[in-house]
C-alpha positions in Angstrom: -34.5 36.6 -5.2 -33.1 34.9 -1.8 -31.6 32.5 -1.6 -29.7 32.4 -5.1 -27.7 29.2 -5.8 -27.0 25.7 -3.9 -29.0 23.3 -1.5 -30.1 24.2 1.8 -30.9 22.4 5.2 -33.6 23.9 7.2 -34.8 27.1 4.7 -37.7 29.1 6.3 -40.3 29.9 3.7 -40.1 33.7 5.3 -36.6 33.9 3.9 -37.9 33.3 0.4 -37.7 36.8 -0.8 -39.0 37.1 -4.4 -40.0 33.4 -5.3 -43.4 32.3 -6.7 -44.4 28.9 -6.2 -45.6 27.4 -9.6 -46.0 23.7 -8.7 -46.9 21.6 -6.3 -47.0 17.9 -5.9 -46.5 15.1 -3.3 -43.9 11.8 -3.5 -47.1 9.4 -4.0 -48.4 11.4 -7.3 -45.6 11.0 -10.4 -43.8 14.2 -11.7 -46.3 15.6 -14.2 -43.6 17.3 -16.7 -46.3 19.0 -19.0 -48.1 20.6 -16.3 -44.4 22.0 -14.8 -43.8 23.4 -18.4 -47.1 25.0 -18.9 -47.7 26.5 -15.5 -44.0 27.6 -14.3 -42.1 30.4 -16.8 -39.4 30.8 -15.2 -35.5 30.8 -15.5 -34.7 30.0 -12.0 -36.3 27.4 -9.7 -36.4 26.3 -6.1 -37.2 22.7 -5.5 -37.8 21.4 -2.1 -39.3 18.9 0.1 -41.2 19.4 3.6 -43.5 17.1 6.0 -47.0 17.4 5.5 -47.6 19.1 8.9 -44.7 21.6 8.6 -45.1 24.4 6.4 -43.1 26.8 7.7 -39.7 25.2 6.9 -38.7 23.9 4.0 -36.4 20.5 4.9 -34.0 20.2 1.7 -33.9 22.6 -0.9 -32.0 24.0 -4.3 -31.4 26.4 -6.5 -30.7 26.2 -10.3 -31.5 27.3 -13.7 -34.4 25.3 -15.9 -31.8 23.4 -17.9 -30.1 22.2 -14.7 -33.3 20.7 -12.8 -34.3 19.0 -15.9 -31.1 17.7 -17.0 -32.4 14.2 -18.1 -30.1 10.7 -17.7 -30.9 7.7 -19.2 -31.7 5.8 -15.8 -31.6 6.6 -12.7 -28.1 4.3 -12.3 -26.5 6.1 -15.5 -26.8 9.6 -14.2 -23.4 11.7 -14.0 -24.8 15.2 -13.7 -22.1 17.7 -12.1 -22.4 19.5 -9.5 -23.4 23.0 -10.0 -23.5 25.6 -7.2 -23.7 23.1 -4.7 -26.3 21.5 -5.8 -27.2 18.0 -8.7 -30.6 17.4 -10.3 -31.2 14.5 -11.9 -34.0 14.0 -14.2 -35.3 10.1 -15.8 -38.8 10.5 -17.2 -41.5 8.3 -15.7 -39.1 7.2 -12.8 -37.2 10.1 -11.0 -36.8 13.6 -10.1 -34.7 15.5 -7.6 -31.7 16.9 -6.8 -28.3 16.2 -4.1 -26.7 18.1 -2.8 -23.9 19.8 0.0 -26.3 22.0 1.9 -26.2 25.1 4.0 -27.8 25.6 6.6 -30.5 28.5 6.9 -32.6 29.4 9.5 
């Protein structure tokens, strides 16, 4: 699977060799945890962002493992998540979801 650990800047979705997509959501519609759990089985994810009328680059995106997108703080002030490969998710049910980062830039 391409690309394999960190955050990115500009990723074309051409250059995702091997990944599935297993949910999709916008910023106006709350992270739906159950549905994420049932629907996507994998180990390693890929969580990005793009404008509506671009879909052929990704804007900011990360790699990491299940237990490192969903590593949950108590609030969204309180959260002292490392960084990992680059990349630091950040999970606070009901509130927040996402990930910073020091990106690379992909074309």
């Amino acid at each position: 699977m391409l690309p394999l650990t960190g955050a990115y800047l500009n990723l074309s979705i051409n250059s995702l060799i091997g990944w599935q997509e297993c949910y999709r959501s916008t910023y106006d519609t709350p992270f739906d945890l159950l549905t994420f759990m049932t629907t996507c089985k994998s180990r390693r994810f890929l969580v990005a962002c793009h404008p509506a009328d671009n879909k052929e680059t990704l804007t900011l995106a990360a790699v990491a493992r299940l237990e490192d997108i969903l590593q949950q703080c108590s609030s969204i002030n309180d959260c002292r998540n490392e960084l990992k490969n680059g990349a630091k998710f950040y999970y606070v049910k009901d509130q927040a979801w996402g990930f910073e980062g020091r990106p690379k830039v992909r074309n």
